[in-house]
N, C-alpha and C positions, 0 to 999 in steps of 0.2 A: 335330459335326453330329447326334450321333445323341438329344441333348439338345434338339434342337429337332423332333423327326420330328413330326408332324401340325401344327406351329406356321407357315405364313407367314414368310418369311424373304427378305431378299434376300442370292443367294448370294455378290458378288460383292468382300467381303473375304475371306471364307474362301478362294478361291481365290487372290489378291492376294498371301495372306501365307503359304500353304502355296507358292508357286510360288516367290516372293521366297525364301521361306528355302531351299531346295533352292539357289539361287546364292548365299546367305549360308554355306553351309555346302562349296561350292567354292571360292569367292573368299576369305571372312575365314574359315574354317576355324571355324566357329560355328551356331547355331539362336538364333533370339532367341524370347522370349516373344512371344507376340501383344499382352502389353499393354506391353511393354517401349516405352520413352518414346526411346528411342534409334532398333528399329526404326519404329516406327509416324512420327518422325519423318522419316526412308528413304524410307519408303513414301508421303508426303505427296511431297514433292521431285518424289519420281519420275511420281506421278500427274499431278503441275502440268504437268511437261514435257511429259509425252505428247501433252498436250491442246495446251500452247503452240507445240510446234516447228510444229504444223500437217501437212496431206495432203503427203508426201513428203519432213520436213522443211524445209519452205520457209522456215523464220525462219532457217536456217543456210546455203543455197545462195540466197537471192533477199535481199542485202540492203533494197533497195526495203521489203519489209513492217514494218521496224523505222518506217521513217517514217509508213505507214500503219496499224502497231498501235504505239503507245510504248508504250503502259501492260504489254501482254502481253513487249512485247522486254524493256523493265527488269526485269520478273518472270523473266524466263527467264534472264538475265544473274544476278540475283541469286540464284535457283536453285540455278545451275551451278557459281557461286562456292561455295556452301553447302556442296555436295554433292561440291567437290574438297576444301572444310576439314574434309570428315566423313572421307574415304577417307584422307586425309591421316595426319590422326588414329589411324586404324588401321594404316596403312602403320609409322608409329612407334612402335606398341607390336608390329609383329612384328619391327623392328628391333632393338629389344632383349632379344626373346627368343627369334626361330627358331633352329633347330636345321637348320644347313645340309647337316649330312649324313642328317635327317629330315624333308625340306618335310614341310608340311602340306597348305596350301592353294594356290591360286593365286599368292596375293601370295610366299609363300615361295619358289616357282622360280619367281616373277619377279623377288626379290633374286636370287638363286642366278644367274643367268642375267647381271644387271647386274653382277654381281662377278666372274662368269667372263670377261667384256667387258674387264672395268677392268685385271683380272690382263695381257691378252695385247694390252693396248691398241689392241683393234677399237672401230670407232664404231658406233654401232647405234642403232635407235629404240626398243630396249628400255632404254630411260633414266628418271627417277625423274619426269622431266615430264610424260613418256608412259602413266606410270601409273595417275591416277587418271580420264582419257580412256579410257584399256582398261576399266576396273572399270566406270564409268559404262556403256559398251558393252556389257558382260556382264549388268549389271542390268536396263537398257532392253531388249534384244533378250529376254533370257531371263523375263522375270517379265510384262510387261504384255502379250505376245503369247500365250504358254502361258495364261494367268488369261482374257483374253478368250475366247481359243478352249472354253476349257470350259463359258463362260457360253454360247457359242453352240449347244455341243451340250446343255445343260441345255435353254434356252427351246427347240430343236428336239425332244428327246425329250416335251416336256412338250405339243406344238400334233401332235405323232405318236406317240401311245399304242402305235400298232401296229407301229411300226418299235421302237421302246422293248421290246414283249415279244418282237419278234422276234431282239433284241441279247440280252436275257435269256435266251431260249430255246436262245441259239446255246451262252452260257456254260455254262448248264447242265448241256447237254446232253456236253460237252467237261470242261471241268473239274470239276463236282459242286458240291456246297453245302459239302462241306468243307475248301474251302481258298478264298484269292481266287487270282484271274485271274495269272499269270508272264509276261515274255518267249516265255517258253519255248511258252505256248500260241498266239502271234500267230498262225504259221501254220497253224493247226486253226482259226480266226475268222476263215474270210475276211468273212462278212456287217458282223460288229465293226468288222472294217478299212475295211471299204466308207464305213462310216456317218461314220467321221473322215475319211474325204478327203472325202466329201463335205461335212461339215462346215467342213474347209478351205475348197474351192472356194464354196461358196457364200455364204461369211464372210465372203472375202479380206480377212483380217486387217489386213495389210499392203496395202490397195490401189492405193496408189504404190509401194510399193517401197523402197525409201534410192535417194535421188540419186547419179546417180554420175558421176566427172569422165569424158568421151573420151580416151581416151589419143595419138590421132593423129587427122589428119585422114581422116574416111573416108564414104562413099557408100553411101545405101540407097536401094534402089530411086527412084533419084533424085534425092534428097535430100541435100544437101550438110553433114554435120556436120563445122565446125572441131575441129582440137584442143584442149579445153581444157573444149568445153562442156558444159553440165549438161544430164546426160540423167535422164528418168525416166520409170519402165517403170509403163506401166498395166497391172499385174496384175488388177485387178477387170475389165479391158473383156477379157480374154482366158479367165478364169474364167466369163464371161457373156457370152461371144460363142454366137450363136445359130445360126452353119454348125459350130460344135464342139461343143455342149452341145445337145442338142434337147431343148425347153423349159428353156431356161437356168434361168428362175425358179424350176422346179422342182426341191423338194427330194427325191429321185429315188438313193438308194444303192446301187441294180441298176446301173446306168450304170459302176460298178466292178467288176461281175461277168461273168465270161463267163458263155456260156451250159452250162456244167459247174458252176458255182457256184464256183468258181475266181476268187482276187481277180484283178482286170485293173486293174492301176495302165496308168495315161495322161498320156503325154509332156508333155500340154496342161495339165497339174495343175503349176502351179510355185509354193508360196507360199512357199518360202524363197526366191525369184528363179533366178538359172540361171547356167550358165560359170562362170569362174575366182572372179566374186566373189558364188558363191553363199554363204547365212547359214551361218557358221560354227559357230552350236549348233543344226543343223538334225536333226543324230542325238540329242544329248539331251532337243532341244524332241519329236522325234516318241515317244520312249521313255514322256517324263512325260505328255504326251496320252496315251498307250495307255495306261499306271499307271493315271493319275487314272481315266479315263474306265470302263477296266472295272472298278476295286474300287467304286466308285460303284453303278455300275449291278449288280452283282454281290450288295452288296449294299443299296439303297435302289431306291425305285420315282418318280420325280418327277413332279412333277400340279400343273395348274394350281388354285392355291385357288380357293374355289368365290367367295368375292367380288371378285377380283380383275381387274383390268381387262384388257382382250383382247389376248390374245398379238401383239405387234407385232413384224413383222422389221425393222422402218424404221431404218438402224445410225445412228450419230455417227461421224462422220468426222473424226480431228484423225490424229496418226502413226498412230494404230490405229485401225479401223472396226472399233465394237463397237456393241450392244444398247445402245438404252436401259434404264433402270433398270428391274427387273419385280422379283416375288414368285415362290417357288416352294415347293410341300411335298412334303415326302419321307414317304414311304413304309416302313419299315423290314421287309424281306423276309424274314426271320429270325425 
């Protein structure tokens, strides 16, 4: 990035493929090049989907839309076929080379795990079928959700210069110009922290949620849900509900803070969803948000170019609500 600092750019491969490989390199125990023909092809796959499964996954729990979209179902069947012959493919060369008393990766103590099964002959869903489903899961979840949300704190730093140097100022002031941003600093930043839930909340990345089956029959406020059906949680109407949020629309990072300046995280804030089947890489996804977000700001400045067209919040909505495409230039601090 720093190759491009005064240049116009849209940021939103850069982020795609630094996110993406961060679970290339837990899952296949690898980093690929940005130009490498193998990832970039990954990364094509996975974009299709995003956009194909639709608001909540609805191409996988409402068969009806297949009859109302073919052309997008057959693409997304073909897709998915693709992208289990790609995993596949890999699953078979860690076969013949892991090192079972040294996993590496994911896939490795997920052999590890099928062989420990097969030794004591338990049944289990950690089975050979079930793994390029899981891989696919860790891609999806962990690369196009973390890469959006960044892009949403980009075009928001860039339409709020002054919450921008105020995220700046917090760093500085706490960790110095000689080092980036740690762990270790989060809670010295509450301002910092403020500004990514808010950027959560007002994102909602995820604005349906994952579908998810009813496990029994049960009763809500009157409301009769059988066992079996598909339920799905509107995160964005709860994110922008207006007896919770005052000025919902407003993008507003004090609303995280007490009145001590103290972060105040809120209950009302759920964008990994909530209960038993909350997002399972909801501690990595918050880690790399915090990484990304302050070595960035730590060191670059983001600014809307000056011919470029007017910062819109208006999202696309297909599994992920994200920005439309925009421009942004960096600033290099240093």
């Amino acid at each position: 990035m720093v190759n491009l600092k005064h240049t116009p750019f849209d940021p939103r491969s850069f982020f795609t493929n630094a996110t993406s490989n961060i679970i290339c390199s837990v899952v296949f125990g690898k980093r690929y090049g940005y130009s490498d023909s193998n990832f970039k092809y990954l990364l094509n796959l996975l974009d299709q989907n995003v956009q194909l499964f639709g608001a909540g996954g609805v191409q996988l729990f409402f068969p009806i839309v297949k009859y109302l979209q073919p052309n997008n179902y057959k693409l997304l069947k073909s897709n998915i076929s693709n992208l289990i012959k790609f995993i596949n493919g890999v699953v078979k060369q860690h076969e013949s080379s892991r090192d079972p008393e040294n996993p590496n990766d994911y896939i490795d103590v997920y052999l590890n795990e099928m062989e420990s099964n097969q030794e004591v002959g338990r049944e289990s869903h950690v089975n050979i079928q079930n793994m390029p489903v899981t891989v696919m899961n860790l891609f999806g979840a962990g690369t196009e959700t973390t890469a959006t949300t960044l892009r949403w704190s980009v075009l928001y730093m860039m339409a709020y210069p002054e919450i921008q140097k105020r995220v700046q100022h917090e760093m500085d002031s706490i960790v110095g110009r000689d080092r980036l941003p740690s762990l270790s600093d989060k809670e010295k930043l509450p301002f910092t922290s403020a500004v990514l839930l808010e950027i959560q909340r007002i994102g909602s990345i995820a604005p349906l949620g994952i579908s998810h089956s009813c496990g029994d029959d049960t009763t809500i406020e009157g409301y009769n849900i059988p066992k079996g059906s598909v339920v799905v949680s509107n995160l964005y109407a709860v994110h922008h509900d207006p007896d919770t949020w005052r000025n919902a629309d407003e993008f507003n990072p004090d609303r995280f803070l007490a009145q001590d300046g103290c972060l105040r995280e809120r209950e009302e804030l759920i964008p990994f969803s909530t209960g038993r089947r909350i997002c399972l890489g909801e501690h990595l996804a918050k880690m790399e948000l915090y990484i990304f977000f302050t070595h960035l700001l730590h060191r670059f400045t983001f600014k809307k170019p000056n011919d470029s067209k007017p910062i819109s919040f208006k999202g696309v909505t297909g599994l992920i609500h994200s920005p439309g495409p925009f421009l942004t230039q960096v600033i290099n601090r240093d």
